[in-house]
N, C-alpha and C positions, 0 to 999 in steps of 0.2 A: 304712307298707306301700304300695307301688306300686300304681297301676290296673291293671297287667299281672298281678298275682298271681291265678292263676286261670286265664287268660284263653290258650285256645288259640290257637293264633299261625301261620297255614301261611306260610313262607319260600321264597318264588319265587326261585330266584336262575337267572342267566341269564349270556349265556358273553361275559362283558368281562372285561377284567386285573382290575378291582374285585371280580371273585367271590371273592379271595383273604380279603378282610374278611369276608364272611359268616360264615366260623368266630366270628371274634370278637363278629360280632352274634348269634349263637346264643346266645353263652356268658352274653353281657348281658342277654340274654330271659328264657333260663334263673336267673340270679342275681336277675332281678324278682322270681321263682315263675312264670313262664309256663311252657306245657306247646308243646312245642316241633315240628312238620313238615316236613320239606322238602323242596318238589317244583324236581326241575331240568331246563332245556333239554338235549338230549344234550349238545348240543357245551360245555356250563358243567364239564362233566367234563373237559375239557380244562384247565380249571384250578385247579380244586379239588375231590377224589376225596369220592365219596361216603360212603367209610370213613370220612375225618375228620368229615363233618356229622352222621353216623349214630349215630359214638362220644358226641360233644358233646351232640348229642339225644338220644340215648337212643333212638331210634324208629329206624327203617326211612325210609330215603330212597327218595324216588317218583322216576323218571325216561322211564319207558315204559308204554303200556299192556298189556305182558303181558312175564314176565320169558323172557327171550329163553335162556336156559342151562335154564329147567326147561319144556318142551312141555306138561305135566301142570297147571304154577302156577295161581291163581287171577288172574284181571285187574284188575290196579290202576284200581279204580273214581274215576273225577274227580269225579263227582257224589256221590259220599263225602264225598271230601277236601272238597269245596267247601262241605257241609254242614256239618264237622267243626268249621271253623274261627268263630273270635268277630271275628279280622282278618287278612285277608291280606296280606300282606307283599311285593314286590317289588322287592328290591334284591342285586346292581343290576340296573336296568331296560336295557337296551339299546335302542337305535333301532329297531334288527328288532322286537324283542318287543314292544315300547310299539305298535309300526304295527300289526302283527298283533292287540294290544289291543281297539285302535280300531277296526281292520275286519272282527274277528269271524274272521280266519285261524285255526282249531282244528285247527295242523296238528300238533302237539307235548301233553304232554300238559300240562303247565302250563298252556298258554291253555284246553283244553279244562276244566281244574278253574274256571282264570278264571270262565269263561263260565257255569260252575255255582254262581259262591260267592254268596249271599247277605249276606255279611257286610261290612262296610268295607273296601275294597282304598286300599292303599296304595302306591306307588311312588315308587323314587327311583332318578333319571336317572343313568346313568354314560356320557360319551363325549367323543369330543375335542372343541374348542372349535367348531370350523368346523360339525362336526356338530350340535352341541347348537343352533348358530343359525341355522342353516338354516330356510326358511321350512316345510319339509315338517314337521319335526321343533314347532316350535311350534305345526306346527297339529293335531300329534296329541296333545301334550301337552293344547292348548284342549279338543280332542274326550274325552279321557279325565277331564276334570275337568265337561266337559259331562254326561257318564256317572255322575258323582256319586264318581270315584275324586278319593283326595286326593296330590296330588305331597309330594314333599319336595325341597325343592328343590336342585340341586346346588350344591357349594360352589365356590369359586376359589384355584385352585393349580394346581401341575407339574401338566403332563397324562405320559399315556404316550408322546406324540409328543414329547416334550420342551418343546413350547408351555407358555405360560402364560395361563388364562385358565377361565372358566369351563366346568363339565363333569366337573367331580369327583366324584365319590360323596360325598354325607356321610360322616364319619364313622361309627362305629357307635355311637356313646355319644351323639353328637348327634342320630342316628337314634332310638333309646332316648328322650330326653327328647322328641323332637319327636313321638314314640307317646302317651306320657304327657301333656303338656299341653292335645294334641287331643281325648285321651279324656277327659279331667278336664274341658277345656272345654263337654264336650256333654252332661255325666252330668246324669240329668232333675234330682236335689236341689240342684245344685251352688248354693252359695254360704246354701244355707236353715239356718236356728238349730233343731234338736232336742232336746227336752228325751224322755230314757226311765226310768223308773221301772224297777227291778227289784229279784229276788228277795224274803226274807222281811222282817218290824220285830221286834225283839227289844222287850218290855217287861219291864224290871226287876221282878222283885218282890223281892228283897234282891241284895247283892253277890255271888252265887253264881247266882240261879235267874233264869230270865224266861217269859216267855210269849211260844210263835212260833208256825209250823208248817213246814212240806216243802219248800217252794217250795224250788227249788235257783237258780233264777235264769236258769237257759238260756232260758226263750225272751227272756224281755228281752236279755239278752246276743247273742243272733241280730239281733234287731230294732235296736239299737244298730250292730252292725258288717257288717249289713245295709244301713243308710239310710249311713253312712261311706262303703261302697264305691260307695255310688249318689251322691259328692260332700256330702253333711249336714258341718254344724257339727256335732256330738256333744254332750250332755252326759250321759251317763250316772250317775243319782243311783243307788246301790246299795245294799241293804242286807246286812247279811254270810251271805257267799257264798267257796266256793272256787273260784270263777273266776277266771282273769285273762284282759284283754283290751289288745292291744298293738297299738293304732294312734292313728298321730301326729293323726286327724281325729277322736277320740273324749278327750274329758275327764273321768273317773272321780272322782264323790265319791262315798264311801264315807261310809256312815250306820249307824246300830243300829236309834232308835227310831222309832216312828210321827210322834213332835213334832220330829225333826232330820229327816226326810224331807220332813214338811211348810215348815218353815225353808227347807230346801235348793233346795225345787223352786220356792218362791215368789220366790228370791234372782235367779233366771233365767228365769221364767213371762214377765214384760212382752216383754221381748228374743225370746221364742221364737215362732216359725211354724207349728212341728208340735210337741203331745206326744204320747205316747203310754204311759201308768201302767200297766203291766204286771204291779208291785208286788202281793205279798201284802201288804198293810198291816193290820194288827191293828186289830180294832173296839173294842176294849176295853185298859184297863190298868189297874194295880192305881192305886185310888186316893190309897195310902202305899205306901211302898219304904222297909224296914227298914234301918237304918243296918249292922246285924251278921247274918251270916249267923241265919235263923230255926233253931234246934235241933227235933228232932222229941220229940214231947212227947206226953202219953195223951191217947186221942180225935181228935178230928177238928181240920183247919184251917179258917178262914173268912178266904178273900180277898175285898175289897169291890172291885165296877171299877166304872170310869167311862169313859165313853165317849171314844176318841179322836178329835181333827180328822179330820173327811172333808174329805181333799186333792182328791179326785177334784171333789166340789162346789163346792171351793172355786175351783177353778181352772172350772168350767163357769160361775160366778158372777161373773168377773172377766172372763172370753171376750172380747175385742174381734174380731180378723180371725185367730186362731188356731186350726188345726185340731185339735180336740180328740178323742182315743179312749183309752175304759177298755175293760177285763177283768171280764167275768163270770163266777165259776168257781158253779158251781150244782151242784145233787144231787135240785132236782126245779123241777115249773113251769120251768122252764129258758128255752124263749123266752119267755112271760111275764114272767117276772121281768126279765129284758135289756132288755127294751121297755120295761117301766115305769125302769127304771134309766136309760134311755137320756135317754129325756123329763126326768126329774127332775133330771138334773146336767148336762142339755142339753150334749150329746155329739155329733158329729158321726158316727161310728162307734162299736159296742159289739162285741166279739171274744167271743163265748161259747164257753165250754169246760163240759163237763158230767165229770163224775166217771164218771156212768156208761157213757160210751164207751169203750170198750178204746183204749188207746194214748193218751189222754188224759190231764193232770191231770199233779201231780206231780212230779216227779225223773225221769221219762221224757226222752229222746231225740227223741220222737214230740209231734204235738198233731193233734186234732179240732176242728175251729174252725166255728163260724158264724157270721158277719157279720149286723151288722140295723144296715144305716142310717139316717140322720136321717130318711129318708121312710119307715123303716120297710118297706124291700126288704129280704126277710130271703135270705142265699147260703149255701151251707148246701157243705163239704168234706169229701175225704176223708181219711183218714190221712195226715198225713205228715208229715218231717222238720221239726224247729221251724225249721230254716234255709230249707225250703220254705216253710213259713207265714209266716214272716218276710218274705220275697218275695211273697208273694200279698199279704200285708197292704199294704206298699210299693208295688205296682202299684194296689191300690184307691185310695190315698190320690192318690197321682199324678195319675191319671185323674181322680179328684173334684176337685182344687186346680187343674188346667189344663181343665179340661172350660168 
C-alpha cells in the first residue's frame, strides 16, 4: 500500500507546455488511493481544460474565486482548499508562479490557497534552460525552500525551445515516487520493529469444542495498519479472526492458542521496540484435551483448567528499552484494576476499556478508551472509531518515545 493512500493531494498546476502531464499525474495519484483537487492559474487553461482534470478527479476544478457564468454561485473558498489538503502539489511550477510564491503576490487564486495551506507544498520546476538558470530564478527557488517548501527537482532533456538542457518537468511517475519516498522518509515510526497482539485464543477441550470469547480483532487490526501507515515494521500475531489485512509493512502470523501466541510473540519480543497486546488471551485451559470428540452423556460435565502463560508479564519481565502496553477490558473497579495491572506487568501504558460504556467492548466498530500511564496520569476519551483510537494510541506513544 502507498503513503498516498488516503492522503488528500491539492494539484496546482500552472500555464507551461508541461501542464499537458498533469492529467497523467492525477491518474497516478489517484491509482496510489489519493483523493485528488485541482486548483489552476487561468491562463494553465490554455493548455489543459478543466474537463479533462475534473473527469480524472472526480471533483470539481478550482480556478477563480467566484464562478463567473453563475452571479448567484458560492466563492471558491482558498482557505478551504488550503485546509482540505495533507499536501500540495505544484506542478508544473512556472517562473511566474514560483516568484509570486516567494513574494507573497495573491493575485490568482492558487497562490492565494498557497498562502492558506498549512500542509507540505511541493513544487516542481518546468521552463527553459536559460530561465531555470537564471540568477533570479535560483534565488526563488532558495527562498521557497527557505519557506520549508520542498522542490523536486527538474529533469534534463528537449526543452520546448528545442534546447537541450535542464528545466524539464519531472516526470509524473518520478513525481509519484519522489512524493512517496519523502513522505516515508519523515513518517514519526519509520524504520521502528512492532510487535501487536490481536483478536481472540481458542483452547481445545477436544477435536470439536474450545474455549474463547468475542473479541473480533478490529481494534488490534486498526492498531497494526495504523503504526504501518505511520512507517512501523509490523508484526502482527493473530488469533483466529475473519479479518484480512493487506499491507506490504505488516507481517501476519496467525495463531489459535494461548501457548502459540505466547511462542510467537517471544520469537520477536528481543528484536521489537513497540508492543502493544491488544489480544483477548484466555486465562485458563482445559487441563487434558480429549483425543475423540466427548459424546454427551446423563448428568453433568466437569472440565478441570489450568492456568495459561501470562504473555503480557512475561514480556514486562524481560522489558530492556521496549515500549511496552496492554489492554484492560474490565466490568467493575475498572481504573483500579488498570493501575494495579499496570504496576504489576510493569507496562509503560495500560488502554482500559470497560463493558459498561456504550460503544465499547466487543465486536463493535466503536471503542471507549482510557489511558493510565506509567506515572499513573490517568486520560480518560470519548467515543470513537477503533481506527480513531488507534491513532490517539499512536500519538501517545510517539510523544512519550521522543519526548
Amino acid at each position: 500500500m502507498s503513503v498516498l493512500s488516503g492522503k488528500k493531494v491539492l494539484l496546482g498546476v500552472t500555464a507551461g507546455i508541461a501542464a499537458y502531464k498533469s492529467a497523467f499525474l492525477v491518474r497516478l495519484l489517484i491509482k496510489k488511493g489519493a483523493e485528488v483537487k485541482v486548483v489552476m492559474t487561468p491562463s494553465a487553461k490554455e493548455f489543459v481544460t478543466p474537463l479533462t482534470l475534473s473527469t480524472l478527479s472526480k471533483n470539481e476544478v478550482f480556478s477563480s474565486f467566484t464562478n463567473e457564468e453563475d452571479e448567484n454561485a458560492q466563492w471558491n473558498n482558498h482557505v478551504e482548499l488550503g485546509l482540505w489538503a495533507d499536501l500540495f502539489l505544484v506542478a508544473p511550477a512556472t517562473a511566474n508562479t514560483m516568484s509570486k510564491m516567494s513574494q507573497g503576490t495573491s493575485d490568482n487564486l492558487l497562490i492565494a490557497t498557497y498562502l492558506s495551506a498549512k500542509c507540505p507544498v511541493y513544487f516542481a520546476p518546468a521552463m527553459d534552460l536559460d530561465m531555470y538558470k537564471h540568477p533570479s530564478t535560483l534565488e526563488t527557488f532558495q527562498k521557497l525552500e527557505d519557506f520549508g517548501n520542498i522542490i523536486i527537482p527538474a529533469a534534463h532533456g528537449e526543452l520546448a525551445s528545442g534546447l537541450v538542457g535542464k528545466g524539464r518537468m519531472a516526470e509524473p511517475e518520478d513525481i509519484v515516487e519522489f512524493l512517496e519516498k519523502d513522505i516515508s522518509e519523515k513518517l514519526p515510526l519509520k524504520g521502528k520493529k512492532v510487535l501487536i497482539t490481536a483478536g481472540p485464543t481458542y483452547e481445545p477441550i477436544d477435536p470439536v469444542r474450545f474455549i474463547g470469547n468475542h473479541s473480533s480483532g478490529k481494534m488490534g487490526y486498526a492498531i497494526a495498519e495504523t503504526a504501518a501507515n505511520l512507517g512501523a515494521i509490523v508484526t502482527l500475531i493473530s488469533g483466529p479472526t475473519s479479518l484480512e489485512i493487506n499491507n506490504a509493512n505488516i507481517n501476519k502470523v496467525n495463531v489459535t492458542s494461548a501457548s502459540e501466541m505466547y511462542e510467537a510473540v517471544h520469537k520477536v519480543y528481543s528484536e521489537t521496540d513497540i508492543a502493544i497486546l491488544s489480544a483477548a488471551v484466555a486465562d485458563y485451559k482445559p487441563a487434558t484435551i480429549a483425543d475423540q470428540k466427548i459424546k454427551k452423556k446423563e448428568g453433568s460435565l466437569t472440565i478441570q483448567l489450568e492456568k495459561t502463560k501470562d504473555i503480557l508479564a512475561s514480556l514486562g519481565a524481560e522489558k530492556k528499552n521496549q515500549f511496552l502496553v496492554g489492554f484492560a477490558l474490565e466490568t467493575e473497579n475498572e481504573l483500579e484494576n488498570a493501575k494495579t495491572k499496570l504496576q504489576k506487568k510493569n507496562l509503560d501504558l495500560i488502554v482500559l476499556n470497560s463493558l459498561n460504556d456504550k460503544g465499547a467492548g466487543f465486536g463493535t466498530d466503536t471503542n471507549k478508551v482510557t489511558f493510565v500511564t506509567a506515572h499513573n496520569k490517568v486520560i480518560p476519551f470519548e467515543v470513537k472509531s477503533k481506527q480513531e483510537v488507534a491513532m490517539d494510541i499512536w500519538q501517545h506513544i510517539i510523544q512519550e518515545i521522543n519526548a
